[in-house]
N, CA, C and O atoms as CSV, one atom per row, in Angstrom:
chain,resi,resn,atom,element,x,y,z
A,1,UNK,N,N,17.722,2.569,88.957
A,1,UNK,CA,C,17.926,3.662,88.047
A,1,UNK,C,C,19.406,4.043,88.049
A,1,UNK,O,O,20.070,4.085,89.085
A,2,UNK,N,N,19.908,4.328,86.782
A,2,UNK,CA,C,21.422,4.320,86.701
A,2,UNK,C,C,22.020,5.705,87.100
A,2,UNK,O,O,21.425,6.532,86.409
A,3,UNK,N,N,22.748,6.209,87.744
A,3,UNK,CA,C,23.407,7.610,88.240
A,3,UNK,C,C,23.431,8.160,86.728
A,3,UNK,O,O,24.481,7.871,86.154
A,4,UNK,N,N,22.351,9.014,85.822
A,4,UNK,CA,C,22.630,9.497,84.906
A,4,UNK,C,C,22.070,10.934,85.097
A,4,UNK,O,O,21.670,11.054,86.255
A,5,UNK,N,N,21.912,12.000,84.407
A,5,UNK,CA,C,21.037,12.836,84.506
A,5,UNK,C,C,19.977,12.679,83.223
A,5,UNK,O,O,20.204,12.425,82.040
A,6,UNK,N,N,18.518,12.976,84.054
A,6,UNK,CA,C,17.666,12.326,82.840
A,6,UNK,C,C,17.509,13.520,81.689
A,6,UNK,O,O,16.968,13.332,80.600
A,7,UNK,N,N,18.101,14.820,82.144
A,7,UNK,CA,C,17.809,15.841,81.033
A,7,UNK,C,C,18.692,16.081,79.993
A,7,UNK,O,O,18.331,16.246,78.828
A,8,UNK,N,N,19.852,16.104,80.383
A,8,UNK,CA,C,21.271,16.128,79.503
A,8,UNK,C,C,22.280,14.490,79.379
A,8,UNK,O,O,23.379,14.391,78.833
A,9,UNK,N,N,21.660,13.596,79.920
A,9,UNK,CA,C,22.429,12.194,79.738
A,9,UNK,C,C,23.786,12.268,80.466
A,9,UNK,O,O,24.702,11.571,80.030
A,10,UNK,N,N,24.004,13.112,81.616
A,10,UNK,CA,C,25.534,13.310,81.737
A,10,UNK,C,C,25.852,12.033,82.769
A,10,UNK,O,O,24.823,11.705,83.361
A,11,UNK,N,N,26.652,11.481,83.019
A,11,UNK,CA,C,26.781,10.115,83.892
A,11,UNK,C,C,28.226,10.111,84.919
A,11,UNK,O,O,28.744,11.131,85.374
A,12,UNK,N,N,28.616,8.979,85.099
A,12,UNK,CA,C,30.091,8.985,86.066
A,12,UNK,C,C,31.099,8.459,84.934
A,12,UNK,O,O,31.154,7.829,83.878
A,13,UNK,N,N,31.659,8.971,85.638
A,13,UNK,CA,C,33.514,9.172,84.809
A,13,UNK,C,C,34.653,8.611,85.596
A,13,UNK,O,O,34.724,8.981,86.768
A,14,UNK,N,N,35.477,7.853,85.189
A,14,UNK,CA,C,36.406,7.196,85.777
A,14,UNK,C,C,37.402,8.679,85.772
A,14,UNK,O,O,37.545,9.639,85.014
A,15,UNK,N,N,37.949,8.242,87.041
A,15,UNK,CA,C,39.339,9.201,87.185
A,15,UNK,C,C,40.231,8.155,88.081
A,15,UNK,O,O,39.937,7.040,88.512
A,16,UNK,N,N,41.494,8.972,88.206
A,16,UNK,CA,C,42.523,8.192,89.146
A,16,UNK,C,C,42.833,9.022,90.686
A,16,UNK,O,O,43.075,10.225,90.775
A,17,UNK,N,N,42.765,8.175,91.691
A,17,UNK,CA,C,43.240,8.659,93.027
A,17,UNK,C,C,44.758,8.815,92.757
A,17,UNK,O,O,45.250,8.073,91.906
A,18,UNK,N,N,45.375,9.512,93.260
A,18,UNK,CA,C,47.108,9.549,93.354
A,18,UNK,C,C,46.933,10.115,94.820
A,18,UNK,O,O,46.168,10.920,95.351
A,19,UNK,N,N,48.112,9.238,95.280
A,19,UNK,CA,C,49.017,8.998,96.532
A,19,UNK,C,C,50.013,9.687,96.469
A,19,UNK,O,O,50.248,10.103,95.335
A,20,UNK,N,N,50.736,9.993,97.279
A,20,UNK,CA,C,52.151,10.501,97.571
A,20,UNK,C,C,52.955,10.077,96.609
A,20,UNK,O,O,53.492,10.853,95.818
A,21,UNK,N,N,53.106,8.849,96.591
A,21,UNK,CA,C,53.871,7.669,95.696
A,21,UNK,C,C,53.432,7.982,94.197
A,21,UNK,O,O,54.118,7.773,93.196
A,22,UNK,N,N,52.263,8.476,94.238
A,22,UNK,CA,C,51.621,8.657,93.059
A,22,UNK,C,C,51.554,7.440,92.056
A,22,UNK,O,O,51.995,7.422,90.907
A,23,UNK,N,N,50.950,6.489,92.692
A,23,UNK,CA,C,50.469,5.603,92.538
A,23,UNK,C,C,48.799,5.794,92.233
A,23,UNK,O,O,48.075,6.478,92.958
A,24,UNK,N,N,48.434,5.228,91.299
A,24,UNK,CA,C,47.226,5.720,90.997
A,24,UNK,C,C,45.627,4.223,91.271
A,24,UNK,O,O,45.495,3.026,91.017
A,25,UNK,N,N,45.180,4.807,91.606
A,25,UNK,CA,C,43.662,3.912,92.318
A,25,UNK,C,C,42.288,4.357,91.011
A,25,UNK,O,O,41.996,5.495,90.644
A,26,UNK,N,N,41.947,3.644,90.758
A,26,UNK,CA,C,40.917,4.273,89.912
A,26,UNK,C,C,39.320,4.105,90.673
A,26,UNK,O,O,38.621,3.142,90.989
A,27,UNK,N,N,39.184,5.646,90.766
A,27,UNK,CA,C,37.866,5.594,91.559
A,27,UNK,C,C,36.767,5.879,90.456
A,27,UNK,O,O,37.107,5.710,89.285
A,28,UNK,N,N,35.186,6.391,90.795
A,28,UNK,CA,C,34.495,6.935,89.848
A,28,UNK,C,C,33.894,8.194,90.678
A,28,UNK,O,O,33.482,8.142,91.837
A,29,UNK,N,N,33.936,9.459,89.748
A,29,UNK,CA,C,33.311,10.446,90.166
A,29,UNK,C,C,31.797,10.477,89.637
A,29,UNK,O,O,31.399,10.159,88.516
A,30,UNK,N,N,31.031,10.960,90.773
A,30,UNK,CA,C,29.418,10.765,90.300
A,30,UNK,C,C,29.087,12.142,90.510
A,30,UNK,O,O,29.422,12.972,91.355
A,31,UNK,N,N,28.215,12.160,89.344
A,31,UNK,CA,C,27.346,13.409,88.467
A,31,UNK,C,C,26.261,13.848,90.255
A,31,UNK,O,O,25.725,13.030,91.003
A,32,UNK,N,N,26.305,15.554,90.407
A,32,UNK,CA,C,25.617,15.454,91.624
A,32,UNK,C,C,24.145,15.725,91.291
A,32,UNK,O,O,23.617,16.783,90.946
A,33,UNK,N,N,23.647,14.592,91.466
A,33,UNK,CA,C,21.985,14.724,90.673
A,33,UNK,C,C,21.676,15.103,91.871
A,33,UNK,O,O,22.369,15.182,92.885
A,34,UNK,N,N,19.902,15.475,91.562
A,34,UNK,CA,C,19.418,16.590,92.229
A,34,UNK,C,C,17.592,15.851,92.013
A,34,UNK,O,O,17.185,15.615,90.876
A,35,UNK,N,N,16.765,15.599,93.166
A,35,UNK,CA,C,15.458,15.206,92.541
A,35,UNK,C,C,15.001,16.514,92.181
A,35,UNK,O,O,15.418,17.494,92.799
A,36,UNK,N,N,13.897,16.660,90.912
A,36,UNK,CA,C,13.406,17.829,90.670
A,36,UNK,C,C,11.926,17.436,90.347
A,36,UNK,O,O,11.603,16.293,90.024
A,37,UNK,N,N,11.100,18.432,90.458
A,37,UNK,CA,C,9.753,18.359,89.759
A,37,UNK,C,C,9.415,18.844,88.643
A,37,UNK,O,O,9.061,20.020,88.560
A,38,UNK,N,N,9.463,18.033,87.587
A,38,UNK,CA,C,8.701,18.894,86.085
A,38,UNK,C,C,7.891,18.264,85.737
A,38,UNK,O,O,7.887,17.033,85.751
A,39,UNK,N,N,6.725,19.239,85.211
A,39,UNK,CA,C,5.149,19.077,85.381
A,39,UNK,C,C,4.703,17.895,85.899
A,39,UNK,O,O,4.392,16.983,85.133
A,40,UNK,N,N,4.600,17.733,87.476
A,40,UNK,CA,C,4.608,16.819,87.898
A,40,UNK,C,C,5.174,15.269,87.907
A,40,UNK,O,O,4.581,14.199,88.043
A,41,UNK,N,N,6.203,15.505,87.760
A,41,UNK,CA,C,6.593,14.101,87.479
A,41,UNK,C,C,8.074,14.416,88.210
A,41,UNK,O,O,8.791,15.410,88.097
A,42,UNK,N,N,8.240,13.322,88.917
A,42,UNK,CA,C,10.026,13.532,89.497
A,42,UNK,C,C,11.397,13.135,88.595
A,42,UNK,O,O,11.427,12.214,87.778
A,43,UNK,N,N,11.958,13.581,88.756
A,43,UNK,CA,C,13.047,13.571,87.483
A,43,UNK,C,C,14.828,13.809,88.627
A,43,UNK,O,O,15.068,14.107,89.797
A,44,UNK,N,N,15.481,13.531,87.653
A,44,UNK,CA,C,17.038,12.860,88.290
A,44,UNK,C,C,17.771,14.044,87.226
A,44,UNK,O,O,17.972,13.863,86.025
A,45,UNK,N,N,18.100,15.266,87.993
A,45,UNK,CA,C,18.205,16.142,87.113
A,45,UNK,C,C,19.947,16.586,87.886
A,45,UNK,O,O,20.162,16.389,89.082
A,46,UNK,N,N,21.062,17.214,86.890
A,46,UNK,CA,C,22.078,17.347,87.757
A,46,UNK,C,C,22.186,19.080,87.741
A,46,UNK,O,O,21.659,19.959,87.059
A,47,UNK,N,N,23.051,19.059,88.744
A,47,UNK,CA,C,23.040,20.585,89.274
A,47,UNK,C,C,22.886,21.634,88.037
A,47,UNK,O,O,21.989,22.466,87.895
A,48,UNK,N,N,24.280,21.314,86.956
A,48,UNK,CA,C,24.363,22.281,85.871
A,48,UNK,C,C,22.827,22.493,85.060
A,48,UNK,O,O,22.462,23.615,84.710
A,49,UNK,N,N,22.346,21.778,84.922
A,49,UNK,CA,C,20.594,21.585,84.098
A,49,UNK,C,C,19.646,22.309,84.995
A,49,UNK,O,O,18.811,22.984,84.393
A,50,UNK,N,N,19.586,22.323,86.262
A,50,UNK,CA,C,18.914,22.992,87.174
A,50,UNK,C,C,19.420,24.730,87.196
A,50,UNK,O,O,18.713,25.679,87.533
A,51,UNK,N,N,20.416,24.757,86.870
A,51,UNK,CA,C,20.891,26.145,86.985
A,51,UNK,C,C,20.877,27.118,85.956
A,51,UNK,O,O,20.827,28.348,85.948
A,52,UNK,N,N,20.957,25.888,84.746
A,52,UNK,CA,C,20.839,26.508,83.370
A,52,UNK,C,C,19.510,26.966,83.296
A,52,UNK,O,O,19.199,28.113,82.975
A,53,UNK,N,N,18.206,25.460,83.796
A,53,UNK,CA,C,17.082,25.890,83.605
A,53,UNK,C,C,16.428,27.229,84.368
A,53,UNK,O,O,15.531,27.840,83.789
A,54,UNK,N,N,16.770,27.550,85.324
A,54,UNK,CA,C,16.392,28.856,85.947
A,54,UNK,C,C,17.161,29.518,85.420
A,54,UNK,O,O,16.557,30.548,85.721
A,55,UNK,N,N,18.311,30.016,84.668
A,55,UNK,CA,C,18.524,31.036,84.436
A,55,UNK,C,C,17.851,30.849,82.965
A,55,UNK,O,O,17.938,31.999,82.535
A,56,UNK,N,N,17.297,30.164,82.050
A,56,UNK,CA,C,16.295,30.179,81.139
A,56,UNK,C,C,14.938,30.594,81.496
A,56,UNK,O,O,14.529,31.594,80.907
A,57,UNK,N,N,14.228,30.088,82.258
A,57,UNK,CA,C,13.254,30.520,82.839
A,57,UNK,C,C,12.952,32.200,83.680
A,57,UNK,O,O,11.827,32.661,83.872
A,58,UNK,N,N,14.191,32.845,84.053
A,58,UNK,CA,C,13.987,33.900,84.785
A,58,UNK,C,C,14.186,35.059,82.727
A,58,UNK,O,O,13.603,35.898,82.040
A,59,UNK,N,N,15.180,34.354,82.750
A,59,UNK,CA,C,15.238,35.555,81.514
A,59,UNK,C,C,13.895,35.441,80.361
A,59,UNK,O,O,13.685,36.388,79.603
A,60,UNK,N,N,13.233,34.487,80.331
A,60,UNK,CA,C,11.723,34.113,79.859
A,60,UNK,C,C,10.890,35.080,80.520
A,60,UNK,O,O,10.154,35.861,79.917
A,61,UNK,N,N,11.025,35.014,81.848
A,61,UNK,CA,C,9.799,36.062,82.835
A,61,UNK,C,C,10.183,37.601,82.410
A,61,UNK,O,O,9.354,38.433,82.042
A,62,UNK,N,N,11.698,37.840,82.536
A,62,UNK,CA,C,11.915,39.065,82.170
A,62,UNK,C,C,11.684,39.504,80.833
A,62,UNK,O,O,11.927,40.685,80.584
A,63,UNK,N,N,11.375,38.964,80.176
A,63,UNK,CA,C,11.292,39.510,78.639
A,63,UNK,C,C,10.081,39.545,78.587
A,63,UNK,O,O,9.680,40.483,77.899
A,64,UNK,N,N,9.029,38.708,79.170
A,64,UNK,CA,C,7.840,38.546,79.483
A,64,UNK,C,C,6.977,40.058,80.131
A,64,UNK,O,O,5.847,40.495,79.915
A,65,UNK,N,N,7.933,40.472,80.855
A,65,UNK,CA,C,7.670,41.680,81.470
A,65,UNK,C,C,8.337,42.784,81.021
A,65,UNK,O,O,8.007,43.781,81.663
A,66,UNK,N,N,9.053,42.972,80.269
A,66,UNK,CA,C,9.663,43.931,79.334
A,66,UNK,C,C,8.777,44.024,78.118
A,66,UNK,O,O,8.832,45.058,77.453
A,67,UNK,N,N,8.060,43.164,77.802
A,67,UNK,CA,C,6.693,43.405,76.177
A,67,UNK,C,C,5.265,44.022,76.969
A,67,UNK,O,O,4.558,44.608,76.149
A,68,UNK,N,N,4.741,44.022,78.235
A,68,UNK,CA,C,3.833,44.399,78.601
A,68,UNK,C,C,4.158,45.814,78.222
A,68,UNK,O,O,3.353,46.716,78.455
């Protein structure tokens, strides 16, 4: 399975190391996925999507409880 996130497609990105010399190395930075559970099923989800989704979900409950 490829380092992607399966909810938003976000993936790795080339960047450059620099040295003193500033000489540049090209490394890859990787997306910090996260296993998650949605409706049962495991999923490759990255931090920002997990954070977004609870703060979607809490403001859902609260409005939820603001119409009672």
């Amino acid at each position: 399975m490829a380092r992607t996130c399966e909810l938003c497609g976000r993936g790795s990105l080339k960047s450059m190391s620099r040295s003193h010399s500033h000489i540049g190395t090209i490394k890859k930075q990787k997306v910090n996925l996260q296993s998650l559970l949605v409706n049962g099923k495991r999923r490759q989800a990255c931090t920002n999507c997990i954070r977004t989704a609870t703060k979607r979900l809490k403001a859902t409950v609260k409005q939820q409880k603001a119409t009672k």
